[in-house]
N, C-alpha and C positions, 0 to 999 in steps of 0.2 A: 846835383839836385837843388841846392840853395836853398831846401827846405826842412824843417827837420822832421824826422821817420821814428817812428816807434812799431813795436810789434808783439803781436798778443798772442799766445798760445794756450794749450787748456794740457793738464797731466795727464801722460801716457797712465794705459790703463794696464798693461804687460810689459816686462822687463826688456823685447823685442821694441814696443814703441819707445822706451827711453832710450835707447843707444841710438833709433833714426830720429827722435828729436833731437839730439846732440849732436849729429850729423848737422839738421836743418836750420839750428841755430849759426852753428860758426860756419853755414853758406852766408846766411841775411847779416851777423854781427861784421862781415866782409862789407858792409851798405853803411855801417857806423849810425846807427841810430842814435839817438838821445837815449832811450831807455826802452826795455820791454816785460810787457806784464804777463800776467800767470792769473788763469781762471781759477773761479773757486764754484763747484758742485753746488747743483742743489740743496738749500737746508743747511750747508756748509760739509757736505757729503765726500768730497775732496779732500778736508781740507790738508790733511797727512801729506798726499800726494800734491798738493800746492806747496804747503809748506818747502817739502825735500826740494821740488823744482825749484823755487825762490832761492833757494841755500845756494843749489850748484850754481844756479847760473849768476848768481853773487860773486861766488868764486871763481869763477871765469872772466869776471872784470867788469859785469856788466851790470849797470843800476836798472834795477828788476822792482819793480810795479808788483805789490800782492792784489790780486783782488779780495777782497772784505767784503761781506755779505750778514746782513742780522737778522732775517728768518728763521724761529725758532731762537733766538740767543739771547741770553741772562747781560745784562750788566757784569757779573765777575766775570762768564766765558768772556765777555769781550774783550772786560781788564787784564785776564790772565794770554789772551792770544795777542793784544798789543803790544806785551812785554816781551811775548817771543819775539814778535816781529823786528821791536826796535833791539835785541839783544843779536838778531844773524844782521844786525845793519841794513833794514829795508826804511828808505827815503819817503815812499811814495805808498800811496796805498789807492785803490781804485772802489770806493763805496760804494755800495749798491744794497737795497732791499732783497733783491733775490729773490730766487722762484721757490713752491714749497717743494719739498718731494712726493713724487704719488702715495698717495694713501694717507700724507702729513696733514692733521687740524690744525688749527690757527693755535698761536701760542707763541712764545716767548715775549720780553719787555720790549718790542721795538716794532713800529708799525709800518714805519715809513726812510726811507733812507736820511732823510733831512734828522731824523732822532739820531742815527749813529751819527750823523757827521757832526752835530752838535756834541755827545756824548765825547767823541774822539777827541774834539777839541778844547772837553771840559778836561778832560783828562792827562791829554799829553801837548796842550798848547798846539806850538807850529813845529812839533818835531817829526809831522809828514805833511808831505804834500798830495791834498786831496784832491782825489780825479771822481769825477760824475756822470752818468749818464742822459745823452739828453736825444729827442727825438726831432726831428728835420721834417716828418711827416706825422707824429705824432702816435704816441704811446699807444698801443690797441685797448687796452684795458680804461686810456682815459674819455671821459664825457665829452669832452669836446676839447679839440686846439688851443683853446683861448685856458681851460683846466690843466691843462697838461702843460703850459708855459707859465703857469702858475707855480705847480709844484713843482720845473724846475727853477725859478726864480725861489721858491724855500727851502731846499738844495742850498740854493748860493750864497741866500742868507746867513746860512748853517754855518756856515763856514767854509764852502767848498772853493779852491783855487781855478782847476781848469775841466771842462767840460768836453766829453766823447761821445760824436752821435753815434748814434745806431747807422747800421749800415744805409744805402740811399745809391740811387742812380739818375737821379734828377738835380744837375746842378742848381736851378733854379730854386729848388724846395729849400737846400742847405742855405742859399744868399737870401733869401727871404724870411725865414726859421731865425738867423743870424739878425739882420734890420727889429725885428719883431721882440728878440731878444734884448737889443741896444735900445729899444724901447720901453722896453717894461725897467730899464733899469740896471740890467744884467749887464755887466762887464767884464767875465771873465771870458778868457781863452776861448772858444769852440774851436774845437779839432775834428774833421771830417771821419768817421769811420768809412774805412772802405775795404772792401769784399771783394778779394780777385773770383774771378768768373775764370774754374776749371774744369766743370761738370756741370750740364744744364738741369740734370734731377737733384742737384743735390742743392743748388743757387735753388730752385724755386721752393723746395721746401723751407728753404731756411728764410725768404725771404715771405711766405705765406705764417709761419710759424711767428716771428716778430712784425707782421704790420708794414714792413718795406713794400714798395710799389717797384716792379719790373716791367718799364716801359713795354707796350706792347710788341713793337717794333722790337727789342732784343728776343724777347719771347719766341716771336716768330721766326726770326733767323735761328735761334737756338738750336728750335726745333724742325727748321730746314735741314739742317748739319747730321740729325740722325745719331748714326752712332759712330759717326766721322770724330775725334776726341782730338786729334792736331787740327781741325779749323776751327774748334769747339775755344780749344784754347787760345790760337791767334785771333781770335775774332774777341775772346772775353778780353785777350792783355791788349789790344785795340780799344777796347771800345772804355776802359779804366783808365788808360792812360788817358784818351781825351778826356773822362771826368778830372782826373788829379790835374791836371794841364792846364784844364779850365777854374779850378779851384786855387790852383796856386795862383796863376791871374789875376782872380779875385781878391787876393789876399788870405786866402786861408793860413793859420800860424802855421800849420804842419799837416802830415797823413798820417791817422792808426790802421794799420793795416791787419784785418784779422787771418790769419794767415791757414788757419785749421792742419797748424803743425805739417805745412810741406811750403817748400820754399819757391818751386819753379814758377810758379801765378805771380809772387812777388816780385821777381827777380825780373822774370817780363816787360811786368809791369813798370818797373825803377828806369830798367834799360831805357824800354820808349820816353823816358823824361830824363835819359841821358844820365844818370848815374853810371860810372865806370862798371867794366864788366868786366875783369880781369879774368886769365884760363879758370881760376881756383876756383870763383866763384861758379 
């Protein structure tokens, strides 16, 4: 691959989904990634079941990414959940503002992600390394492009080290998102997020839900395919691999792969960019 891989999962919700995420990881940690992170619920609604997933896959060997969200959250919650963190030995933390939960009012001390990642770093210096979210095609909720590269430029002032877009299928939006970035000044990392295509209902909602643009053209083919699910798939790890292909080309530092806790979209996808495929995997 020549590139480095990381991989994002979100906590099984029943005791059935944690044994086949344990399966699904030591398919993908077979691919040796840098590290892989762990979602955190709305409001911090998870965060139990983030926490335990952080723990095991620590103890598996793997440097494990929490994500952190301040939605609803006090200054001491935040002091007292940083102390867990850095006590199970988590490196990395993935900062985010966060979505509310339904029925949740506005509330807690933190408005904006740029206040945690300040707060983090009033707190515990450089003893994690912070990960940000940044958009390629631009934040749904922001005013405009030129707004939304703002606040993530106060993000980075904050103190944040490396930055993870949102998913995207347009090479071009990412290399330009990136120029636009080295522009205003930003110089950290952007790391491509990317989204295997293994279900076309389930791609467009997620990709209608966060503001991503699905060329028309995949759209269409998509939905040639019907309820055809093996051309659905070769046709999505086709058409990701020529994104990442293209983006490694360009220079991108690495792929975050959001993987929605199954491996074979991944796996696909790695092969067509020639990473080793051994039986086990």
């Amino acid at each position: 691959m020549n590139l480095p891989l990381s991989f994002e999962f979100f906590p099984p919700k029943t005791p059935e989904g944690v044994v086949k995420l344990r399966a699904v990881r030591q398919k993908l940690y077979a691919l040796q990634p840098e590290f892989c992170s762990m979602t955190y619920g709305a409001g911090g609604s998870t965060q139990a079941g983030t926490f335990a997933a952080v723990s095991e896959m620590l103890g598996e060997g793997m440097d494990t990414a929490s994500h952190f969200s301040c939605v609803g959250a006090t200054r001491q919650t935040v002091r007292t959940q940083l102390a867990e963190l850095a006590a199970l030995g988590v490196r990395r933390l993935v900062a985010l503002r966060g979505d509310l939960p339904s029925g949740y009012g506005a509330g807690g001390e933190f408005q904006y992600a740029s206040d945690l990642i300040e707060f983090i770093r009033a707190e515990t210096g450089d003893r994690f390394r912070l990960y940000v979210a940044c958009y390629p095609e631009a934040h749904p909720q922001a005013r405009s492009p030129q707004a939304d590269l703002a606040a993530f430029a106060t993000k980075v002032r904050a103190g944040a080290d490396v930055a993870v877009t949102q998913m995207f299928f347009n090479a071009d939006a990412y290399f330009r998102f990136v120029q636009d970035a080295r522009a205003a000044g930003i110089q950290v990392p952007i790391v491509p997020g990317i989204m295997p295509i293994t279900n076309s209902t389930g791609l467009l909602r997620f990709a209608d839900n966060c503001g991503a643009e699905v060329p028309r053209w995949i759209r269409l083919r998509l939905q040639s395919f019907g309820d055809d699910a093996a051309s659905i798939k070769d046709f999505g790890a086709d058409v990701v691999a020529a994104l990442c292909q293209r983006l490694r080309e360009g220079g991108a530092p690495g792929l975050h792969f959001y993987t929605l806790n199954q491996s074979a979209g991944t796996l696909a996808i790695c092969r067509r960019l020639g990473a080793p495929a051994p039986d086990s995997i």
